[in-house]
C-alpha positions as a Markdown table, in Angstrom:
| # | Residue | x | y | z |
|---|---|---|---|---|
| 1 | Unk | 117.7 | 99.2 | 131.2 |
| 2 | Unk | 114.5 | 100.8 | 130.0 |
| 3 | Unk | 111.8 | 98.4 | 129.4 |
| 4 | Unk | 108.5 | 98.9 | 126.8 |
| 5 | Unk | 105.0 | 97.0 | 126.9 |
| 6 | Unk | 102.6 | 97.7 | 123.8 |
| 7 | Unk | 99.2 | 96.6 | 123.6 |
| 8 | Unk | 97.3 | 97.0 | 120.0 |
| 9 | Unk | 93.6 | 95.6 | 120.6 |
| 10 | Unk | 91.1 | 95.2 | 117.9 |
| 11 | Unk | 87.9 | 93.6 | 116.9 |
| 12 | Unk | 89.0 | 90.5 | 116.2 |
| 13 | Unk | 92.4 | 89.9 | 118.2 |
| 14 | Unk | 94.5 | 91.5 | 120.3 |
| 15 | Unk | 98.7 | 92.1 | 120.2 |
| 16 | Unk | 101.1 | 92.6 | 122.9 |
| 17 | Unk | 105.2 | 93.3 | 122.7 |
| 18 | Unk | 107.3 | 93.6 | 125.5 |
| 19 | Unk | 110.7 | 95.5 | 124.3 |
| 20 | Unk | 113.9 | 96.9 | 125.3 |
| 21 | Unk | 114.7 | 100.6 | 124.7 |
| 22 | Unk | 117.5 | 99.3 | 122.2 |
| 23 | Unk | 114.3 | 97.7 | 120.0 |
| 24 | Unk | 115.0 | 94.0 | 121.7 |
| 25 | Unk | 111.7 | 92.2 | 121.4 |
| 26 | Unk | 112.0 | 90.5 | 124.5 |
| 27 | Unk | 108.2 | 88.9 | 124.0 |
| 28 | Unk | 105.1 | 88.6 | 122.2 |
| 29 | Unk | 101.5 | 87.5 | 122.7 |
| 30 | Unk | 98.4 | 87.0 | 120.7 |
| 31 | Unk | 94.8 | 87.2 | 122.2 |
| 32 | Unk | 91.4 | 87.8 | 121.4 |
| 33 | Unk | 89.5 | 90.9 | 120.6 |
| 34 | Unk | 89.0 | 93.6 | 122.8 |
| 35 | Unk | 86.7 | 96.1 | 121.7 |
| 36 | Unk | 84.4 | 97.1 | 124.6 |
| 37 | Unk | 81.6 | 98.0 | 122.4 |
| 38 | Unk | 81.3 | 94.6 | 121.8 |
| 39 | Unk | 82.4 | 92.8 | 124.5 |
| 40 | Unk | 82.1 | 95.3 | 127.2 |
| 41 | Unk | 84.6 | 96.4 | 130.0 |
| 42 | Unk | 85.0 | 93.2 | 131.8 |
| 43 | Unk | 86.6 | 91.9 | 128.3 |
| 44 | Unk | 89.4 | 94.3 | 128.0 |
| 45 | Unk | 90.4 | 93.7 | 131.4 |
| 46 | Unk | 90.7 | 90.1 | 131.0 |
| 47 | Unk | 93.0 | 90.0 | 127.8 |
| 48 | Unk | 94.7 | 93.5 | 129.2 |
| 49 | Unk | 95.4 | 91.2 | 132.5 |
| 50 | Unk | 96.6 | 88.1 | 130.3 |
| 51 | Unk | 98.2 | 89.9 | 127.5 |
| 52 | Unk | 100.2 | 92.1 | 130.3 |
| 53 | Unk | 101.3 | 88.7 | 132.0 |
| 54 | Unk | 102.0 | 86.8 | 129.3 |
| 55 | Unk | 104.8 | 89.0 | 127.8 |
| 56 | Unk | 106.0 | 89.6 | 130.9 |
| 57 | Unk | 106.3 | 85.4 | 132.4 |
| 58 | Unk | 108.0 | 84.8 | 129.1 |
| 59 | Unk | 110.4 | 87.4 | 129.0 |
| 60 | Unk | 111.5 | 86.8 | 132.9 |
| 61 | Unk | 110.6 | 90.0 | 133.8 |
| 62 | Unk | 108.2 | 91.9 | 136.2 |
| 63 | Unk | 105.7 | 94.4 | 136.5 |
| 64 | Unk | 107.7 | 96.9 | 138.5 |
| 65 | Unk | 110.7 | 96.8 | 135.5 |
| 66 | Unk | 108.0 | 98.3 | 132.9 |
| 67 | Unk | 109.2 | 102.0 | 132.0 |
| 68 | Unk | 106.0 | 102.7 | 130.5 |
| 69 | Unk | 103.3 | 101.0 | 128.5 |
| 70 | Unk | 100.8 | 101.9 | 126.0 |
| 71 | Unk | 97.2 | 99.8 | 126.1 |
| 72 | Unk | 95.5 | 100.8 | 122.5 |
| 73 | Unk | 91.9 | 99.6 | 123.1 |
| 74 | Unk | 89.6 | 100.0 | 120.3 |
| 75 | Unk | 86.6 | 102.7 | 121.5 |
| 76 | Unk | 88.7 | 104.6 | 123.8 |
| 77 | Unk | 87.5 | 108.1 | 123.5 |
| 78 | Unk | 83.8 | 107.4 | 121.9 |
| 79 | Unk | 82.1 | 107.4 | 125.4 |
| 80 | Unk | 83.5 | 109.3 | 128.9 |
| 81 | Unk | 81.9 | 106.9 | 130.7 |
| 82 | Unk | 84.0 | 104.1 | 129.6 |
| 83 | Unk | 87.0 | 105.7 | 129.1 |
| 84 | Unk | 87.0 | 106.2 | 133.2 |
| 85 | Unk | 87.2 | 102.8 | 133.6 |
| 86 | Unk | 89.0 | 101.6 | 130.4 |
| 87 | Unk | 92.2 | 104.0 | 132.1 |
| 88 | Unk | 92.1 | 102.7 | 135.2 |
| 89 | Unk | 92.0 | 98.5 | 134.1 |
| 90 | Unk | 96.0 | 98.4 | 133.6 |
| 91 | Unk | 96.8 | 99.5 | 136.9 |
| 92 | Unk | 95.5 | 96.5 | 138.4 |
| 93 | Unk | 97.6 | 94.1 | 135.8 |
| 94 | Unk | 100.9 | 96.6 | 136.5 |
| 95 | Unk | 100.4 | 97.2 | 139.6 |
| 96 | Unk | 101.7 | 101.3 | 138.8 |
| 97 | Unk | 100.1 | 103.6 | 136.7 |
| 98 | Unk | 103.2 | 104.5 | 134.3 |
| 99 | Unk | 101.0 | 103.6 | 131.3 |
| 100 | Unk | 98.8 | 105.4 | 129.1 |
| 101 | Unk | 95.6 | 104.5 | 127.2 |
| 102 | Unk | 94.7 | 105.6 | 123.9 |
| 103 | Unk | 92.5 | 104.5 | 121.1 |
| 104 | Unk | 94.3 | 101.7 | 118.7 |
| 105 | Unk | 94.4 | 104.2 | 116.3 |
| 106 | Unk | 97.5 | 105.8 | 118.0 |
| 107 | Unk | 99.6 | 102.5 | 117.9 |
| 108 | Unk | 98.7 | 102.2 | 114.1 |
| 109 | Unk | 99.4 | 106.1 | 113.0 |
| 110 | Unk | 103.1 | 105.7 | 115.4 |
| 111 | Unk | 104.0 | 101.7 | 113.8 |
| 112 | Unk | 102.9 | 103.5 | 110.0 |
| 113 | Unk | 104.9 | 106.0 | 110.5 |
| 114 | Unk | 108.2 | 105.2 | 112.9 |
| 115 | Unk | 106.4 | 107.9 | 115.9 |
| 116 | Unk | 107.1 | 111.2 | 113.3 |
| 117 | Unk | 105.0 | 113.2 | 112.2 |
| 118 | Unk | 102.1 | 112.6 | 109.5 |
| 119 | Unk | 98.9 | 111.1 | 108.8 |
| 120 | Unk | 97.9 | 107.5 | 109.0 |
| 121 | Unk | 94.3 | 106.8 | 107.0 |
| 122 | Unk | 93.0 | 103.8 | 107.9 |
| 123 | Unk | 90.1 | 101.7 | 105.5 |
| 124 | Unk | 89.4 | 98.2 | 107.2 |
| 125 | Unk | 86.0 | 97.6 | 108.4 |
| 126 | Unk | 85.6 | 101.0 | 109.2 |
| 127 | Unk | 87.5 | 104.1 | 108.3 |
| 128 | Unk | 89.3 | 107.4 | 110.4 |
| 129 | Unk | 92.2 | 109.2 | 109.6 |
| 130 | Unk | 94.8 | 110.6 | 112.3 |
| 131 | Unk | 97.9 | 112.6 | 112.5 |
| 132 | Unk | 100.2 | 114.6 | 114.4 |
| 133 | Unk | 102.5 | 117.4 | 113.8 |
| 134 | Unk | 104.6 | 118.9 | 117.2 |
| 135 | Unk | 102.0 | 118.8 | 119.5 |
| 136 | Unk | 99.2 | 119.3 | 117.5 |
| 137 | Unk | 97.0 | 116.4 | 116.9 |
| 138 | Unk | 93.6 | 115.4 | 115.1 |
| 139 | Unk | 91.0 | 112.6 | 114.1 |
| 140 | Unk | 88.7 | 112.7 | 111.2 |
| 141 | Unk | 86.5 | 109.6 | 110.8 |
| 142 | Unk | 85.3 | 106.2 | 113.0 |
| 143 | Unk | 81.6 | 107.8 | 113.5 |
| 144 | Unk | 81.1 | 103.6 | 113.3 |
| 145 | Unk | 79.1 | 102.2 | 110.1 |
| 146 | Unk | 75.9 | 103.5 | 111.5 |
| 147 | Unk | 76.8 | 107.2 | 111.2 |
| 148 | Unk | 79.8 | 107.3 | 108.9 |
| 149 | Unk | 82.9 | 105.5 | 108.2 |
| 150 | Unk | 82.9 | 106.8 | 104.7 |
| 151 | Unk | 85.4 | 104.6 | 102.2 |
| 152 | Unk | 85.3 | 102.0 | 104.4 |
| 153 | Unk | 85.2 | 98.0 | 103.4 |
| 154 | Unk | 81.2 | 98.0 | 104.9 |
| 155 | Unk | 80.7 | 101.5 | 103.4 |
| 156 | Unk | 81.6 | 99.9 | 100.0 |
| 157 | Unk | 79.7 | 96.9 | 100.5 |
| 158 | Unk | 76.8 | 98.8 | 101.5 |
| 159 | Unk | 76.9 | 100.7 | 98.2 |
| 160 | Unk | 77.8 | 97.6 | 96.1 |
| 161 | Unk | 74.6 | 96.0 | 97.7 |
| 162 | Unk | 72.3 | 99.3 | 96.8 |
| 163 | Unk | 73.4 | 99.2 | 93.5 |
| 164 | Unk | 72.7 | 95.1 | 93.1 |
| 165 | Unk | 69.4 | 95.7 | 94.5 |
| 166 | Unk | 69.0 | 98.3 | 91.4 |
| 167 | Unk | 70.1 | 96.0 | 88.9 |
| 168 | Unk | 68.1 | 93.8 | 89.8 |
| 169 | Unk | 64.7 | 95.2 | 89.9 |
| 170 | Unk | 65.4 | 97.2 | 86.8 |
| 171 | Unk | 66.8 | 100.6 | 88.1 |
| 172 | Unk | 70.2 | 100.2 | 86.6 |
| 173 | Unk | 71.6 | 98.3 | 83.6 |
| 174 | Unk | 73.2 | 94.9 | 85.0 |
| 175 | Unk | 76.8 | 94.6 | 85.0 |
| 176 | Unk | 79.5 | 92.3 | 86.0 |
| 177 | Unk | 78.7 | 93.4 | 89.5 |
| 178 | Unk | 75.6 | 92.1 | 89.8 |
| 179 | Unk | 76.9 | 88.3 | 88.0 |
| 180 | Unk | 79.9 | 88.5 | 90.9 |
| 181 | Unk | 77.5 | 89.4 | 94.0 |
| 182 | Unk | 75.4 | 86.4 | 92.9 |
| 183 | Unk | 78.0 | 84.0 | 93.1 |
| 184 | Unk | 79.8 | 85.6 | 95.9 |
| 185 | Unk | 76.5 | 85.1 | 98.2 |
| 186 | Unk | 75.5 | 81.9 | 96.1 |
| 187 | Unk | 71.8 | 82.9 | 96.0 |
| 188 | Unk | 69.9 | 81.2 | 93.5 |
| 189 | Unk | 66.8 | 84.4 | 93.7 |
| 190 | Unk | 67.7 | 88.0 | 94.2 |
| 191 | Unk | 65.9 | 89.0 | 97.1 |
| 192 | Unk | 67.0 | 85.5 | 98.5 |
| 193 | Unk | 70.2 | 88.2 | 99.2 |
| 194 | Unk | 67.5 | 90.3 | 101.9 |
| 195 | Unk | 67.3 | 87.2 | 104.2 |
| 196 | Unk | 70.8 | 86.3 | 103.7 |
| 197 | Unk | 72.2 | 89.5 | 104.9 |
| 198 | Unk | 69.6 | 90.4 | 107.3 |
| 199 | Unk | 68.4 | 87.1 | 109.1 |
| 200 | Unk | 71.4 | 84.6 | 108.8 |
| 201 | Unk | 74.2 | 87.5 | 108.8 |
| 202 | Unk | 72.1 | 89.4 | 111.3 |
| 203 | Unk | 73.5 | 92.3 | 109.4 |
| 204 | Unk | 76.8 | 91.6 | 110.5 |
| 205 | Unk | 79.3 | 94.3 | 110.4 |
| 206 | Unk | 82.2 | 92.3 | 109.2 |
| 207 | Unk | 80.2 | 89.5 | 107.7 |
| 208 | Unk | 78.6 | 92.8 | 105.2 |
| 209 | Unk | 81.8 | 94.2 | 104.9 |
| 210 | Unk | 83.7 | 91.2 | 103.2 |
| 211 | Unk | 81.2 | 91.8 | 100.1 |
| 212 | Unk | 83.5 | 95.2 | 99.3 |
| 213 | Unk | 86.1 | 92.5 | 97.7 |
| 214 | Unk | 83.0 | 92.0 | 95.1 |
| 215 | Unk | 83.0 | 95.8 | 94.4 |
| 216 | Unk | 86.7 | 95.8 | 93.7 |
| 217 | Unk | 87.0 | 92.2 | 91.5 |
| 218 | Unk | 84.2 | 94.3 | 89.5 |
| 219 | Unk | 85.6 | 97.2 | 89.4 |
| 220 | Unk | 89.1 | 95.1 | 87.7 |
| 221 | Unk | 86.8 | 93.9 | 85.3 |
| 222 | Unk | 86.0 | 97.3 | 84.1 |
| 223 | Unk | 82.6 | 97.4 | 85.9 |
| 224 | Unk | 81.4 | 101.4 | 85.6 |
| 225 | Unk | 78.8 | 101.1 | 88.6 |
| 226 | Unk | 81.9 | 99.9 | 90.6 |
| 227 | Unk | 84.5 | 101.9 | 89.5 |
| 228 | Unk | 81.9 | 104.8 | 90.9 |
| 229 | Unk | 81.8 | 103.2 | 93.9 |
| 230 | Unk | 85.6 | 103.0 | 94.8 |
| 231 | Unk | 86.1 | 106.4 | 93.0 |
| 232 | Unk | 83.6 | 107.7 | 95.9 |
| 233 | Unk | 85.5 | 105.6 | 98.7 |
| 234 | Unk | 88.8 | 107.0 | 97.7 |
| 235 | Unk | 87.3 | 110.8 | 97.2 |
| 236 | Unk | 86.3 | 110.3 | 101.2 |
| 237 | Unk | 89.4 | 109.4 | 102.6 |
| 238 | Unk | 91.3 | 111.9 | 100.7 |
| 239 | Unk | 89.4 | 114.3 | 102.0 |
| 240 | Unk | 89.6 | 112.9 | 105.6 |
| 241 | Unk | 93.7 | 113.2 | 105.2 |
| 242 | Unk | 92.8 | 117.1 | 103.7 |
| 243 | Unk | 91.3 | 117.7 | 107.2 |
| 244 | Unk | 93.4 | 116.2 | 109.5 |
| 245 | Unk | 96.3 | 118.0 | 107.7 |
| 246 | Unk | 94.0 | 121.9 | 107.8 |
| 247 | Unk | 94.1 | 121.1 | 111.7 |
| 248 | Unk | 97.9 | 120.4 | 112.1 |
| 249 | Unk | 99.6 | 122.3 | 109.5 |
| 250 | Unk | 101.7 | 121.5 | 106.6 |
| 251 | Unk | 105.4 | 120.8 | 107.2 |
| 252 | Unk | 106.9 | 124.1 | 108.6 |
| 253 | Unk | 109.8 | 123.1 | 105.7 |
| 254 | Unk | 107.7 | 122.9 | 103.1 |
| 255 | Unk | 107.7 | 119.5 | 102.2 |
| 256 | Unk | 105.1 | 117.2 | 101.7 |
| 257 | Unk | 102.9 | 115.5 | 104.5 |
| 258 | Unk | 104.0 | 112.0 | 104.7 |
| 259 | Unk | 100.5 | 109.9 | 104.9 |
| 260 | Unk | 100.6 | 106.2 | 105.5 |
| 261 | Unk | 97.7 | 103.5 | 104.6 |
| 262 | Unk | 96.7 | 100.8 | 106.5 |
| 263 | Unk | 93.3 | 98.8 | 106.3 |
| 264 | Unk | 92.8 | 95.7 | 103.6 |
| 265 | Unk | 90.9 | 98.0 | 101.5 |
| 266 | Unk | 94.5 | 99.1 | 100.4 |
| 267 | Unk | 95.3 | 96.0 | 99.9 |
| 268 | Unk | 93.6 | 95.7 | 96.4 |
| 269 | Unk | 95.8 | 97.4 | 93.9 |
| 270 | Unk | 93.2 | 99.2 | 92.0 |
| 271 | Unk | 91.7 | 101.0 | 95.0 |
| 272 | Unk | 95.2 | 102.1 | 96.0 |
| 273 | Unk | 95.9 | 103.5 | 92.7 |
| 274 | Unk | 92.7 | 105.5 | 93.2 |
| 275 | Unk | 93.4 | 106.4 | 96.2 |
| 276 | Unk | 97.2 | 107.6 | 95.7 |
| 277 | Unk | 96.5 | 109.6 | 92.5 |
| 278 | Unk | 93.8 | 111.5 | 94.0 |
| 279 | Unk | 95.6 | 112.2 | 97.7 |
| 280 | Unk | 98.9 | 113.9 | 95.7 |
| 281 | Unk | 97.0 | 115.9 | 93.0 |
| 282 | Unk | 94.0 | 116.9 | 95.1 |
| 283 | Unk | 94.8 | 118.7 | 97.7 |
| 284 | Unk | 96.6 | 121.2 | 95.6 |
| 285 | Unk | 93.7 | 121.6 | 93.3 |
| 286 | Unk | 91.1 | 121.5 | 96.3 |
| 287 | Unk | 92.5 | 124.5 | 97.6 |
| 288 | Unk | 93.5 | 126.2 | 94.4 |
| 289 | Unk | 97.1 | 127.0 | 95.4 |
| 290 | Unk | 98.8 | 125.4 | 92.6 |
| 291 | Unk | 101.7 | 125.1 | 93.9 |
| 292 | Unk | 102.5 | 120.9 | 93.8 |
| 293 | Unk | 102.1 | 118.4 | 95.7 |
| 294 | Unk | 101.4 | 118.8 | 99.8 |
| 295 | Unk | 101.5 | 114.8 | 100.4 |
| 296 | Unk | 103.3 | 111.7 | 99.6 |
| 297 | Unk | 102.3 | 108.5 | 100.1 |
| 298 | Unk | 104.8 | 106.3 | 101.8 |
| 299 | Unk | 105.0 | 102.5 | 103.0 |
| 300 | Unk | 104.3 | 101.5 | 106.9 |
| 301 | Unk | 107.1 | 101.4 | 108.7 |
| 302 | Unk | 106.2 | 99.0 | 111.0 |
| 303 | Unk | 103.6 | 96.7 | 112.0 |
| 304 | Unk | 100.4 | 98.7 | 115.0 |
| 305 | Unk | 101.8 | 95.8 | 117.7 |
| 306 | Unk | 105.6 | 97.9 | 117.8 |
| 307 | Unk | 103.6 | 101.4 | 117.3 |
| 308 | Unk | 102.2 | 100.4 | 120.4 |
| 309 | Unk | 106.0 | 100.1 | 122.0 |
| 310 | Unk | 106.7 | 103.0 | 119.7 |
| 311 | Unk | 103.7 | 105.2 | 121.4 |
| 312 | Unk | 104.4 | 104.4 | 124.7 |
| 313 | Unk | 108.5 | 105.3 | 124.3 |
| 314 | Unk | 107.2 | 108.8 | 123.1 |
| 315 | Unk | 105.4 | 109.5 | 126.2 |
| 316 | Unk | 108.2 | 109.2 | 127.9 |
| 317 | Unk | 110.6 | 111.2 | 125.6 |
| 318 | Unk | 112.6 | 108.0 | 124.7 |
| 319 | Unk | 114.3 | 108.3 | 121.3 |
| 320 | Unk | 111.7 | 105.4 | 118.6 |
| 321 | Unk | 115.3 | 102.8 | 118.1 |
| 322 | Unk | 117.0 | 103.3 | 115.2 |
| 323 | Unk | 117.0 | 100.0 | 114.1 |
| 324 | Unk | 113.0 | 99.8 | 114.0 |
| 325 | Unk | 113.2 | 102.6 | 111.4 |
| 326 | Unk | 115.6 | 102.4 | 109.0 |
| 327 | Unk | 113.7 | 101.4 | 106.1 |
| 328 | Unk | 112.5 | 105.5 | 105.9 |
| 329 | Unk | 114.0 | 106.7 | 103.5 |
| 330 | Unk | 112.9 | 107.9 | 100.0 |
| 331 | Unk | 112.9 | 104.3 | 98.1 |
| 332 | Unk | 109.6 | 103.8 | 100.5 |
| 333 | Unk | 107.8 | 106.7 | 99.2 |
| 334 | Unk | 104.8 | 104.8 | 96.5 |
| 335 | Unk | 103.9 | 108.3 | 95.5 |
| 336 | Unk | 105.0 | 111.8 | 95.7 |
| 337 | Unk | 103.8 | 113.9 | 92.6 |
């Protein structure tokens, strides 16, 4: 009996499934974060180490029974340094090394998208985009707030908060935005928002990014400044999905590049409309080809936590179980052209 262990970390908390090959979940476990850029090394390895033994305690089962595992860790691949010891951590929980470790990234482009091939664009906090064809594979975006992360929830804060600042010192017409920032923040002076942000958020990356919800409730109530904004957002991550899909080709058949989205920035109704309009239609245009669509826009398949399981049974050449994906089919695709 083949045996499974997924790990999807994050920033804020961490997920671990231990499964059969059939698609059994045997166990799961919830932890905290483990990002080491903000926790360091010695954080990973704690909730790898507890996450790794939970599942496994529950489930009855032991460390030598584990077929493979994937451990997506959030910053894998962003610094050689840490990676060296970032791959070595699971051994010690295992006790063997037949795992791999990726970025998280990986367990959310192989749950999105059942482990075939396609893009998955992520727009949480930050933003990237990732997909694989065959063997060919590439990532576009998570530069981090400070150097990209372009369509991002903080990316559209940030611009949100640029143009309140120009409302309210006269550089732009107020709009609703400015009314809705206001109460969102509850400041009773405008540049009372400076010491908010800066001194009691400490410029908080997820603190600022919450504040992109204010950008998309104006934008629903017709608000042009941030309309532009999430028209901008959206025109970044379509091009991030145009990249990733130059480097691994276009479907050898001829039919469109399935692309996923995950992220809550999707989550808001009008930003996905933006988004999924521009991702079909562009790409032809962009290129001047004119000959239809090259992507559609399907729903996840399933949640990062069982991409993780789902990664870690395609190292191995283990067939994804059929009953994790049969929801693909065409009733899941939101938008094809």
């Amino acid at each position: 009996m083949t045996l499974f262990l997924g790990l999807d970390g994050g920033g804020t908390k961490t997920a671990v499934v231990l499964a059969e090959g059939d698609g059994r979940v045997l166990a799961r476990w919830r932890g905290p974060a483990c990002s080491w850029l903000d926790g360091g090394v010695a954080v990973v390895a704690d909730v790898v180490a507890r996450g790794t033994h939970a599942v496994l305690a529950e489930a009855g089962r032991s460390t030598a029974e584990v077929t493979h595992a994937f451990f997506g860790v959030p910053g894998h691949g962003e610094s050689s340094g840490a990676d060296d010891r970032l791959d070595a951590l699971p051994a010690q929980a295992l006790g063997h090394r037949r795992y791999t470790v990726g970025n998280d990234m990986l367990a959310g482009w192989a749950g999105s998208l059942g482990g075939r091939d396609g893009i998955n664009v992520i727009a949480g906090t930050g933003s990237m985009a990732y997909g694989e064809r065959g063997s060919r594979t590439h990532r576009v975006g998570g530069w981090s707030e400070l150097i990209g992360d372009e369509g991002s929830a903080h990316w559209i804060a940030r611009r949100g908060l640029n143009a309140f600042s120009r409302m309210a010192d006269g550089r732009l017409p107020r709009t609703p935005l400015y009314d809705l920032l206001r109460a969102r923040t509850g400041i009773t002076d405008d540049l009372d928002l400076v010491g908010l942000v800066m001194h009691d958020w400490q410029a908080g990356r997820t603190e600022v990014a919450t504040l992109s919800r204010v950008v998309t409730a104006a934008a629903a109530a017709g608000d042009p400044a941030a309309g532009a904004v999430l028209d901008a957002a959206a025109v970044e991550l379509v091009e991030q999905v145009r990249v990733v899909v130059d480097r691994i080709g276009d479907d050898p058949d001829g039919q469109p590049t399935a692309v996923s989205t995950s992220g809550g920035v999707f989550s808001d109704d009008g930003f996905r409309t933006r988004f999924a309009s521009r991702v079909v239609a562009g790409r032809g245009s962009g290129q001047g080809s004119g000959a239809g669509p090259s992507f559609a826009l399907v729903e996840p398949v399933l949640p990062p936590d069982l991409g993780a399981v789902v990664y870690a049974m395609r190292v191995v050449g283990h067939a994804v179980p059929a009953t994790w994906t049969a929801a693909e089919d065409p009733a899941r695709q939101r938008a094809t052209g």
